[in-house]
Every structure is written in C-alpha cells, then in structure tokens.
C-alpha positions as CSV (number, residue, x, y, z in Angstrom):
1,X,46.4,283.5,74.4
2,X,46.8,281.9,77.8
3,X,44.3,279.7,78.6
4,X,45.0,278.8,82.2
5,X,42.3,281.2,83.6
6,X,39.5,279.3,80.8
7,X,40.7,275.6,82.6
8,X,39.9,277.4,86.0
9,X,36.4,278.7,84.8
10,X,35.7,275.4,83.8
11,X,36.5,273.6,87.1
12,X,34.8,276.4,88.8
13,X,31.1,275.9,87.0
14,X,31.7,272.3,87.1
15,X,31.7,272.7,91.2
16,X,28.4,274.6,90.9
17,X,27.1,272.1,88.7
18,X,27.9,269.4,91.6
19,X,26.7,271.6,94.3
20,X,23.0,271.6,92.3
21,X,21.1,268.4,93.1
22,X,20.0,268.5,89.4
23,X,23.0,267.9,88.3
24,X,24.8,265.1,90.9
25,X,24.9,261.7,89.5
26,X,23.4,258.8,91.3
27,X,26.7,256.9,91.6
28,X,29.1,259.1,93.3
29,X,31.9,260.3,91.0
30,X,36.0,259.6,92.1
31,X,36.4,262.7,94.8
32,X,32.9,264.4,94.3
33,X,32.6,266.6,97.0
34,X,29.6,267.6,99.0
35,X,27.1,270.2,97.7
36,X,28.1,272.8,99.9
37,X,31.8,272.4,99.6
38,X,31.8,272.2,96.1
39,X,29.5,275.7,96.0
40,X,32.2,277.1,97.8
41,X,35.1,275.8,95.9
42,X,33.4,276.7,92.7
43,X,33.0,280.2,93.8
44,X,36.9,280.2,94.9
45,X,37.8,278.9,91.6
46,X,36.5,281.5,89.9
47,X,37.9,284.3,92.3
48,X,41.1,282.0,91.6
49,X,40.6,282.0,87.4
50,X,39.5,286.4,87.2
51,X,43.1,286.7,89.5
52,X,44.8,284.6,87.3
53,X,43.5,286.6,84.1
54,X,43.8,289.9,85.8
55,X,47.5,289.4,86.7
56,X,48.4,287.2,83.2
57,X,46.9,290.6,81.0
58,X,46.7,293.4,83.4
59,X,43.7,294.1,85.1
60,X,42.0,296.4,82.0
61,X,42.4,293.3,79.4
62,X,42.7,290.6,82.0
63,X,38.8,291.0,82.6
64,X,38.0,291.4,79.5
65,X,39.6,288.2,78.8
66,X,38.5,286.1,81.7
67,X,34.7,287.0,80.9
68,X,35.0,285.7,77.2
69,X,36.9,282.5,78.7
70,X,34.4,282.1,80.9
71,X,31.8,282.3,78.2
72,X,33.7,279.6,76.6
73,X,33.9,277.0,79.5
74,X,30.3,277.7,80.1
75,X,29.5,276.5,76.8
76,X,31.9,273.6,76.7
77,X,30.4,272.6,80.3
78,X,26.9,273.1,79.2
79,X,27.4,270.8,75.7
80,X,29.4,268.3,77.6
81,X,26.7,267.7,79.7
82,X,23.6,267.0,77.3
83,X,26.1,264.7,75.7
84,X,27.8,263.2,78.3
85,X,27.2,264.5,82.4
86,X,29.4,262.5,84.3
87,X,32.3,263.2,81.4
88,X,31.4,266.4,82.0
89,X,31.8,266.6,85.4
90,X,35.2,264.6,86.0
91,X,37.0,266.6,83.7
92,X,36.9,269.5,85.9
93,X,39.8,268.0,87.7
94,X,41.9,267.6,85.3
95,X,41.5,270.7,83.8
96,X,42.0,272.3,86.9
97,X,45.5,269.9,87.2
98,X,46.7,271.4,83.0
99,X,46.0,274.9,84.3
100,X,48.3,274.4,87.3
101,X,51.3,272.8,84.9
102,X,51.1,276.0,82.4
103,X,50.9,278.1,85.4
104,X,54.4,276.6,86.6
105,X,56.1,276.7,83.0
C-alpha cells in the first residue's frame, strides 16, 4: 500500500500542532512558520494527502484509506511528541520531502 498520502497527513497535523501555542517550542525550529500560516498549510496538506489517496485508490477506497493513514500519523505525531516534541515536529518536513520522491517514481 502507498503511503505517500500517510507522509502528507503527518506533515499536515504537524502544521496544526505548530499553529497551537501549546505545542511551539521556545527556540524556534529550522523554517517553523507562523501560527497562522502553518494552520493554513496544515489544512492544505490534508486537502493535498485525501486528493492524493482519492486519485492513488479511486475515490470509494481512496477515502477509506486516507482516514486509516491518517489515524496512523495521528498516532505516530501524538507518541513522538510525549517522547520527543521538537523531533516530532521537524520531521514533518521531511516526510512531506519522501512523499513527494514516491510521488515522482
């Protein structure tokens, strides 16, 4: 199974965790973004990662698909963060980067 739309989902809630002042670290992180630019990024994301699944699997399975990858990013974000936040939080970028490369190949 593809996981390119799961690598978008995770970006995405990583940009709504950034855009929640709970959540921003003290010490700005490499290319952290604003709280209201990373809300709307986040929610583009995941407009970006349900298009992604929807035209990968069809629409039918692609949803079905995109809400259990989503299910799974949300719980990798969530127990990356009471581990490690700021880890957490940078990889969203490179995830985002390995979903574009197995979107090109």
């Amino acid at each position: 199974m593809p996981l390119e739309s799961g690598l978008i989902a995770y970006a995405a809630l990583a940009n709504l965790a950034l855009a929640r002042p709970k959540h921003r670290p003290m010490s700005p992180l490499l290319l952290m973004a604003s709280p209201a630019v990373a809300r709307k990024l986040g929610v583009l994301l995941l407009l970006l990662s349900v298009l992604t699944a929807m035209l990968r699997f069809g629409v039918a399975q692609g949803v079905v698909g995109w809400i259990g990858q989503l299910c799974v990013a949300g719980a990798v974000l969530v127990l990356l963060m009471s581990w490690r936040s700021r880890v957490a939080l940078m990889l969203g970028l490179p995830a985002l980067l390995v979903a574009m490369l197995v979107m090109l190949f």
